[in-house]
N, C-alpha and C positions, 0 to 999 in steps of 0.2 A: 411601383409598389405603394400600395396605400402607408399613409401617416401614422406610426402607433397614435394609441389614445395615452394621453399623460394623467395619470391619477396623484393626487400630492393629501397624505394625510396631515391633518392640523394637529399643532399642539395645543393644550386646553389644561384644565384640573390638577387637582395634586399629582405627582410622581406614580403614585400606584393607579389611579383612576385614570392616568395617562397613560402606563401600561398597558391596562387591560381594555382600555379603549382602543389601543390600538391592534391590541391582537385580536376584538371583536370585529374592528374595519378589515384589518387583515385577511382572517379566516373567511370572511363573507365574500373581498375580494378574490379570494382563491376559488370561492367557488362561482362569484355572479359575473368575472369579470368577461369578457367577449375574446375571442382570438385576437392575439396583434397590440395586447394591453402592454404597460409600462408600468410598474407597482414600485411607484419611488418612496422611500424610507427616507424619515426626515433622521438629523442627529441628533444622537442622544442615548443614554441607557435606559432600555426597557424590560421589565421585570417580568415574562411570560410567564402564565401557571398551567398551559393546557398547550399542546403540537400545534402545529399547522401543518394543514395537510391539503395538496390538488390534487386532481382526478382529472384524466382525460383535457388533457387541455392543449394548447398551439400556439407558438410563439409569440410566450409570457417572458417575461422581463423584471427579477425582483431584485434591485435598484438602491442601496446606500448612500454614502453622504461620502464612505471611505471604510478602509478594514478598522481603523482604531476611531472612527466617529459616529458609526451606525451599529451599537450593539445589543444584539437580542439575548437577554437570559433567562434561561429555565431552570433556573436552580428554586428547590424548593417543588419542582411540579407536581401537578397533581394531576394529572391525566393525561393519555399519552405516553408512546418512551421515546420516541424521536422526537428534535426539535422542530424541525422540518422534515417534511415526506412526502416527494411527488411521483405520483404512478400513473402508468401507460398515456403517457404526453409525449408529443413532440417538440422539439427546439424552444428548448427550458433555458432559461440564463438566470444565475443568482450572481450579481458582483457585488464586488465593493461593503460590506458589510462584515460583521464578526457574530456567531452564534457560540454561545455557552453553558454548561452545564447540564445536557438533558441527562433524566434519568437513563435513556439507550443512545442512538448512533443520534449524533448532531442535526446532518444536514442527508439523508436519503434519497436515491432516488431509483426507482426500477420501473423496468421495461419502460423506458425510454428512451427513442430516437433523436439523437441531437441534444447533448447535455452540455450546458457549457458555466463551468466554476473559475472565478477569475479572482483574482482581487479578496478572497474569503479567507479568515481565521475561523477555525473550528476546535475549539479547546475548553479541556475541564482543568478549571482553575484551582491551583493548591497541590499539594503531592500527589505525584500519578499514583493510584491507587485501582488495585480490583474492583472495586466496588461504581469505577468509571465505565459507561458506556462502551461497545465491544470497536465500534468505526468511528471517526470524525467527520471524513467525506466517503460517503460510501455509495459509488452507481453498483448497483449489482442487475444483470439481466440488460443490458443497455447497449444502446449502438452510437458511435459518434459521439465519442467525449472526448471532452477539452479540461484537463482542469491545470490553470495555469496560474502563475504568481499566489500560491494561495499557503495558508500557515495550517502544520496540524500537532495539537499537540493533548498527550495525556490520554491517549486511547489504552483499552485492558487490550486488545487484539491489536488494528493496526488504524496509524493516524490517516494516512492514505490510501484505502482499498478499492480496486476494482477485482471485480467476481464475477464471472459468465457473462464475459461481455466481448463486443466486438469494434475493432477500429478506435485506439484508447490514445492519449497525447496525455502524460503528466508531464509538464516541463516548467522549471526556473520558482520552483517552491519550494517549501522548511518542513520539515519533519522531526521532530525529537519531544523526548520522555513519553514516546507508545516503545507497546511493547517491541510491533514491527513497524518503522518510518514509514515504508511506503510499499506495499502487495499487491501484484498483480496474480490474478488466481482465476486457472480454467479459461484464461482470458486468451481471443487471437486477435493478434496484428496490435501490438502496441508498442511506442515510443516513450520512453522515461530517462529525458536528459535535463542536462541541468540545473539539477537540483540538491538541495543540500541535504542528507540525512545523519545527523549526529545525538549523540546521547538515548539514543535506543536501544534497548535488547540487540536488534538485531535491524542492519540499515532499510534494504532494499530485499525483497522476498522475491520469486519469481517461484509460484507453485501451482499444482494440478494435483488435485483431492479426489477421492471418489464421493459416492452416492450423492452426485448432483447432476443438475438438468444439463449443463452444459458441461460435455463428458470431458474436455479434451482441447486445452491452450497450447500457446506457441509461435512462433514467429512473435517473437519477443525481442526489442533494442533497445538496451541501455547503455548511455551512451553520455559523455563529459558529464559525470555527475560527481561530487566531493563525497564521499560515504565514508566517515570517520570518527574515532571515539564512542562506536559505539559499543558500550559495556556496561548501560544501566542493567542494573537487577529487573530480571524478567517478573513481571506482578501479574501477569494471566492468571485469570479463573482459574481453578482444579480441572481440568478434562479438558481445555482449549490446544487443538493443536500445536498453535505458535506458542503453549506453554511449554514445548519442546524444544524451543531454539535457545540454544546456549548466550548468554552476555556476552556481547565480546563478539559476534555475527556482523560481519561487514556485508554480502552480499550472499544471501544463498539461494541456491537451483535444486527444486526438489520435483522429481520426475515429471518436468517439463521436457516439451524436444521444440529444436529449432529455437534458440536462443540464440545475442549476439551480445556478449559482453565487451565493450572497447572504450579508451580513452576517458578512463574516469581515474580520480584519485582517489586511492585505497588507504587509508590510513589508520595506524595505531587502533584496531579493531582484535581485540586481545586472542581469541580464541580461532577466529580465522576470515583471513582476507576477502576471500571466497571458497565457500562450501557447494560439491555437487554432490546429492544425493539421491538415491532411489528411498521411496516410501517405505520401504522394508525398514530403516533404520530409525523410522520412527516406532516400531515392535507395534504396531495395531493391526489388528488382522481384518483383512480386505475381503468383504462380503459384496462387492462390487463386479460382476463377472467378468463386464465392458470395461474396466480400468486398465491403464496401462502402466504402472509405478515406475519405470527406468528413467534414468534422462538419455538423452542420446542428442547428436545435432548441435552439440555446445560449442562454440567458438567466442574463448577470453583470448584477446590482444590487444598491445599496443595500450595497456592501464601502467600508472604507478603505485609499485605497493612499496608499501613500508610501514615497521611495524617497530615496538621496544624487543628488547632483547628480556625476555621475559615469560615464564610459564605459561599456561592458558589459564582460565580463572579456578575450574575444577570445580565449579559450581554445577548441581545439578547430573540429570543423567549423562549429557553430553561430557561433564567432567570428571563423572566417573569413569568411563570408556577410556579419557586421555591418562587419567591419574593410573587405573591399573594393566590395561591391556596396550595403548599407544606409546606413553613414553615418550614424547620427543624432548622434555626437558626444558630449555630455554629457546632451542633454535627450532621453534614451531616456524612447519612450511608456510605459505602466503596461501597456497590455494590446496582444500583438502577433499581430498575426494572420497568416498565408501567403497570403491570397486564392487559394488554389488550392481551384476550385469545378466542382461538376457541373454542367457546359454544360446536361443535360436537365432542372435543376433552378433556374429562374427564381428563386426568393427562398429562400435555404436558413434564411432564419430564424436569426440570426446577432443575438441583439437586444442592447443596452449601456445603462443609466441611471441617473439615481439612486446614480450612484458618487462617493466626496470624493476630489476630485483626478482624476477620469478622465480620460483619453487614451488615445487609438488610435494603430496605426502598421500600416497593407497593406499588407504590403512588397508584396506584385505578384508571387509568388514563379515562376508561373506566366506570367507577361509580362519574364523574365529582368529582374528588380526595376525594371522601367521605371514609371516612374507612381506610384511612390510615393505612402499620400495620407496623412492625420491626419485628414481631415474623418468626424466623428464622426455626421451627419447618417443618412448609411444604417444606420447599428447602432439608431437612436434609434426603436426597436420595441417593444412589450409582449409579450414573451416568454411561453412557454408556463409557467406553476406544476407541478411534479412533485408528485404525490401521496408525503403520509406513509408509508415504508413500516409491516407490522403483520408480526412475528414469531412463529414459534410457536416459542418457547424458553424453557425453567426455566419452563411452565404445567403 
């Protein structure tokens, strides 16, 4: 295997002409540099005013000093909504570095082959706010991701997302103050363990949306992840889906199939442990022919849940459902389901066991919450195992 080439910028001039001399080197390097490059970042805070952006390129390497010694900010910019944004490339690596404040998503990357995020902070500094970019780390369109040991914080949608992608690994990273920690969407064959999401809307998302290019995610595991506390105030846009998910969202499945939830802590997640739903109970109507809104194929075991002994928050529309049609009071189930089911699909495979502390709640959502039930009998099924996913990244 040939040598990468090692590129090292200088540091030189005031603070701000250091800046922007380096994002003049930077950008140039992004586009003059040869396949096989090394793009090391010296230490230091640098003050960007414009994205940076690759195109078509082949394992590149963009290279910090450390997540809290190499930081890029874009506060203030002026051109551009991403901080970074790389398209149709193969075997991209960003480590070791922190990106802050773009006007849109931090760090992008689409239709790419071989994405690998390590060692990266991607956060908008100061109160999480709407008015914050919608992703932090965001592949969408992408095959063969890695994003590993990396910080996301302050997203209006969610700090960790991947979207129509394939062969995905998030593992042993931070999530909190986005709306959603960590979303995988539309997305097949992905791994999401070990990692922490707390202080979010809503922990860990696992969803499938209509009117998009990639119709249809799944074979999904998540798996020894801490997913806790989370009950910040949802601050999504006006019209953003995920400004549907109620505070207080530990882990939700919205008509995905083939999911595998196991061995994660569930904790103090006010409104529900884990939520499964069909996209009906999001009330949007589906102009999508090819969509399929149910979940099916679900298999939660072998998690810890535990929660306070305490209302759900009632915030919102999710809380107005509990406030006047649910009802549970103070001994809200751990895991909650919509029983909204495909009539052509006799056993959607919906399995529950081997959980500390389980409990159910059908609301019936679909029987205008009539019948309510907790009896955990029908969930009490051997659920499908998802296969390990196998990446081709940094081989």
């Amino acid at each position: 295997m040939k040598a990468a080439c090692l590129l090292t910028i200088a540091l030189c001039c005031t603070l701000t002409a250091l800046s922007q001399d380096l994002r003049r080197r930077l950008q140039a390097q992004f586009i003059e540099s040869p396949d096989g490059v090394i793009i090391e970042l010296p230490e230091g805070r640098f003050q960007l005013n414009m994205a940076l952006w690759m195109d078509g390129k082949n394992n590149i390497t963009l290279k910090g000093k450390g997540m809290d010694k190499t930081i890029l900010s874009f506060k203030d910019q002026l051109a551009g909504a991403e901080g970074i944004k790389i398209t149709n490339s193969t075997n991209i690596t960003i480590q070791d570095l922190t990106v802050q404040d773009s006007k849109g998503d931090l760090i992008k990357a689409q239709l790419v082959d071989g994405l690998m995020l390590k060692n990266v902070k991607a956060e908008w500094t100061g109160k999480p706010s709407k008015e914050n970019g919608a992703y932090a780390l965001y592949p969408v369109q992408c095959k063969n991701v890695l994003i590993d040991s990396c910080v996301a914080i302050g997203a209006s949608d969610a700090g960790i997302y991947v979207g129509q992608s394939q062969y995905v690994v998030v593992s042993n990273s931070k999530a909190y103050h986005n709306v959603a920690g960590i979303e995988i969407e539309n997305t097949l064959y992905a791994d999401v363990f070990n990692n922490e999401a707390t202080e979010n809307t809503g922990g860990i998302l696992i969803f499938d949306l209509p009117n998009l290019v990639q119709k249809k995610g799944g074979h999904v595991r998540v798996f020894n992840n801490h997913v806790h506390h989370n009950n910040y105030p949802n601050f999504a846009p006006k019209g953003n889906i995920v400004g549907k998910v109620p505070l207080g969202t530990g882990l939700m499945i919205l008509a995905t199939n083939n999911v595998e939830i196991y061995n994660n802590r569930i904790i103090n997640n006010r409104t529900a442990g884990t939520a499964i739903a069909s996209y009906y109970i999001a009330e949007i109507p589906i102009k999508d022919a090819s969509y399929y809104p149910y979940p099916g194929q679900i298999y939660i075991h072998d998690n810890v849940y535990s929660r306070k002994h305490q209302r759900t928050t009632m915030k919102g529309r999710m809380g107005l459902m509990f406030r006047l049609k649910v009802k549970f009071g103070k001994d809200v189930p751990h895991i909650i389901y919509d029983g909204i089911v495909d009539d052509k699909v006799q056993h959607p495979a919906i399995c529950i066991r081997n959980n500390e502390n389980q409990s159910i709640g059908n609301i019936k959502a679909a029987n205008k919450f009539k019948g309510i039930s907790r009896e955990m009998k029908a969930f009490d099924c051997e659920g499908i195992k998802q296969r390990e996913v196998e990446l081709n990244v940094g081989k």
